[in-house]
Residue frames as a rotation matrix with the C-alpha (Angstrom) as fourth column:
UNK 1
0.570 0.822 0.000 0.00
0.822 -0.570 0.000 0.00
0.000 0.000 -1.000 0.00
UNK 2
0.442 -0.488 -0.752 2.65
0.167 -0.779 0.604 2.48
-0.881 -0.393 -0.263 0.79
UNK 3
-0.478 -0.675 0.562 5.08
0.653 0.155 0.741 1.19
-0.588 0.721 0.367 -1.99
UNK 4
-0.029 0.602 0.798 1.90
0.994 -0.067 0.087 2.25
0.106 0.796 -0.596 -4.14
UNK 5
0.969 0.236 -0.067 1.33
0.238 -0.971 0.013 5.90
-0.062 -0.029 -0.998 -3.14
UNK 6
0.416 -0.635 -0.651 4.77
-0.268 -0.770 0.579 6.68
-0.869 -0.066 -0.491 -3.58
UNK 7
-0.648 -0.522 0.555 5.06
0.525 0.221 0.822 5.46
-0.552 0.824 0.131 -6.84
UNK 8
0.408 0.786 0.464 1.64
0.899 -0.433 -0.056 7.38
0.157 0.440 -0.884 -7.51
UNK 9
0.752 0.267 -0.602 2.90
0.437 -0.886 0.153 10.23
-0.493 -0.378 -0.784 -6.03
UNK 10
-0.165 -0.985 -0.046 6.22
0.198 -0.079 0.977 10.06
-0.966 0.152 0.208 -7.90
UNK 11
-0.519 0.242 0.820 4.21
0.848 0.263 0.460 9.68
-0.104 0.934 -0.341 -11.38
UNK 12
-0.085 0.724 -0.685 2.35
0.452 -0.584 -0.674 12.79
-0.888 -0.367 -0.278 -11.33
UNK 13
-0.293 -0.169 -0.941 3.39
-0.418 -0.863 0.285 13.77
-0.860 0.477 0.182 -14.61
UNK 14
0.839 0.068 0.540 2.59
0.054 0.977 -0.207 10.08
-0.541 0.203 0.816 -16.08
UNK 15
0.382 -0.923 0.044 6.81
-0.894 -0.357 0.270 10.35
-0.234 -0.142 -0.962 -16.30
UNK 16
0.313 -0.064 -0.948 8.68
-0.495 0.841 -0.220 7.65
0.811 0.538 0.231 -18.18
UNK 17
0.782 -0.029 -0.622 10.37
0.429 0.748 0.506 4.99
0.451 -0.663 0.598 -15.27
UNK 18
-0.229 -0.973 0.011 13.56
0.710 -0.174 -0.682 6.35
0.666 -0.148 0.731 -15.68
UNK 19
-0.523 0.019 0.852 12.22
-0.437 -0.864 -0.249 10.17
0.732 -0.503 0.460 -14.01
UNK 20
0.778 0.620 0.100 9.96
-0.343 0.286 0.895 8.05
0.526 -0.731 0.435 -11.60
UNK 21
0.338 -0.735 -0.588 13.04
0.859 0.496 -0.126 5.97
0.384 -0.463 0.799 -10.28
UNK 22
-0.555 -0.824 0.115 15.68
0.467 -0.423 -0.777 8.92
0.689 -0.377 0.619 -9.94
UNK 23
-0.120 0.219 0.968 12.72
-0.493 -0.860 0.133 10.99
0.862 -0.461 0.211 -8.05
UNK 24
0.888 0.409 -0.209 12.05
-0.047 0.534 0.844 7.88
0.457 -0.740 0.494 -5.65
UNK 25
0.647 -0.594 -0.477 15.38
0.713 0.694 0.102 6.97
0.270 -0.406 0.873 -4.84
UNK 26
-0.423 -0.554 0.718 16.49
-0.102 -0.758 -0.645 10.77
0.901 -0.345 0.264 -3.87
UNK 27
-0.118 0.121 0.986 14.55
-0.993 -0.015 -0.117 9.38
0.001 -0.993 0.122 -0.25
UNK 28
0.674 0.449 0.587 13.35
-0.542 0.840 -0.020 5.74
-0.502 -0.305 0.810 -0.69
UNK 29
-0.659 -0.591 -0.466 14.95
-0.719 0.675 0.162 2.29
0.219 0.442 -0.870 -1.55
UNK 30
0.384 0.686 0.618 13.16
-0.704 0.650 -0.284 -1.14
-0.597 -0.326 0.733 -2.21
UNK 31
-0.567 -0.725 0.392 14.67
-0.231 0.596 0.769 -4.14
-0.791 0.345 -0.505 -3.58
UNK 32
-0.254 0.595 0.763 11.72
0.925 0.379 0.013 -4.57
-0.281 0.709 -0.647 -6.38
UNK 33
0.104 0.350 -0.931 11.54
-0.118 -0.925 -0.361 -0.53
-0.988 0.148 -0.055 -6.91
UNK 34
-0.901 -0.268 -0.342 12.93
-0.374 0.080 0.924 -0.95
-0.220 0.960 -0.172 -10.83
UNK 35
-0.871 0.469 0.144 10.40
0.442 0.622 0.647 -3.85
0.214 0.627 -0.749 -11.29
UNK 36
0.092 0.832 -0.546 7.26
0.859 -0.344 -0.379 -1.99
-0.503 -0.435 -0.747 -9.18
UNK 37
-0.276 -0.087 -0.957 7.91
-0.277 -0.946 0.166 1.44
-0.920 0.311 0.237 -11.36
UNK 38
-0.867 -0.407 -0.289 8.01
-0.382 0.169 0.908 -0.16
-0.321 0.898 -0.302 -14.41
UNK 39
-0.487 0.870 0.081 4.57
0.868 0.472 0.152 -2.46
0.094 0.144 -0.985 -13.86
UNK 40
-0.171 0.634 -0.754 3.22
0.496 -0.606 -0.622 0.99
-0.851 -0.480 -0.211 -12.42
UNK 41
-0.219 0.065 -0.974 3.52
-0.781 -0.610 0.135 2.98
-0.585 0.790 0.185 -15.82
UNK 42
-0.931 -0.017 -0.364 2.59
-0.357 0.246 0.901 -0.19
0.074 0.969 -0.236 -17.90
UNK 43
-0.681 0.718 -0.141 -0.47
0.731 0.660 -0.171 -0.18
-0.030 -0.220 -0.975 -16.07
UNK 44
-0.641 0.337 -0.690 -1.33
0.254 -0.755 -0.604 3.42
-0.725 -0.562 0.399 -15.93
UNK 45
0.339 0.635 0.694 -4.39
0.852 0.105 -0.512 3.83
-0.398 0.765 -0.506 -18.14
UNK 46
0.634 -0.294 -0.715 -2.98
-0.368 -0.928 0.056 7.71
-0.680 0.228 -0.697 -18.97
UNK 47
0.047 -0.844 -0.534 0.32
-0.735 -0.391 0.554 6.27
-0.676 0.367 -0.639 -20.44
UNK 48
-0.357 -0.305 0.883 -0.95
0.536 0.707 0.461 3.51
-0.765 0.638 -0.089 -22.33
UNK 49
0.715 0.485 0.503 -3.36
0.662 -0.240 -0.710 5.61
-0.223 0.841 -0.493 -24.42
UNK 50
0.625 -0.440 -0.645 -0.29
-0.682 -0.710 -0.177 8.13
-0.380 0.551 -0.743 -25.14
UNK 51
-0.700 -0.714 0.011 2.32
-0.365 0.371 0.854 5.16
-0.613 0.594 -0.521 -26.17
UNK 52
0.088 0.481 0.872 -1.13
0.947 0.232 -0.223 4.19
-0.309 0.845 -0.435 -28.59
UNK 53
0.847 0.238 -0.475 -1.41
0.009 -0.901 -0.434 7.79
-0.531 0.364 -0.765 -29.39
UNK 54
0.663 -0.288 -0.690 2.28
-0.659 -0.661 -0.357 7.65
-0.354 0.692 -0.629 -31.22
């Protein structure tokens, strides 16, 4: 539950992984953070319709 709001809260911009990671890991660490960013943006309904969109 936490893990989740701070990867929401990191994504505000619907930001690719790479800007979600560097903004998490200037306070947090999690041994699955790489893989838990990455599922988070390939689930976000925002950033799939822009990677259909080009």
């Amino acid at each position: 539950k936490l893990r989740t709001e701070l990867l929401a809260n990191s994504h505000w911009h619907h930001s690719p992984t790479t800007s979600m990671l560097h903004r998490l890991r200037q306070q947090f660490w999690w041994p699955s953070m790489k893989r838990d960013a990455r599922r988070f943006t390939e689930l976000c309904i925002t950033c799939r319709k822009e990677r259909l969109r080009l």
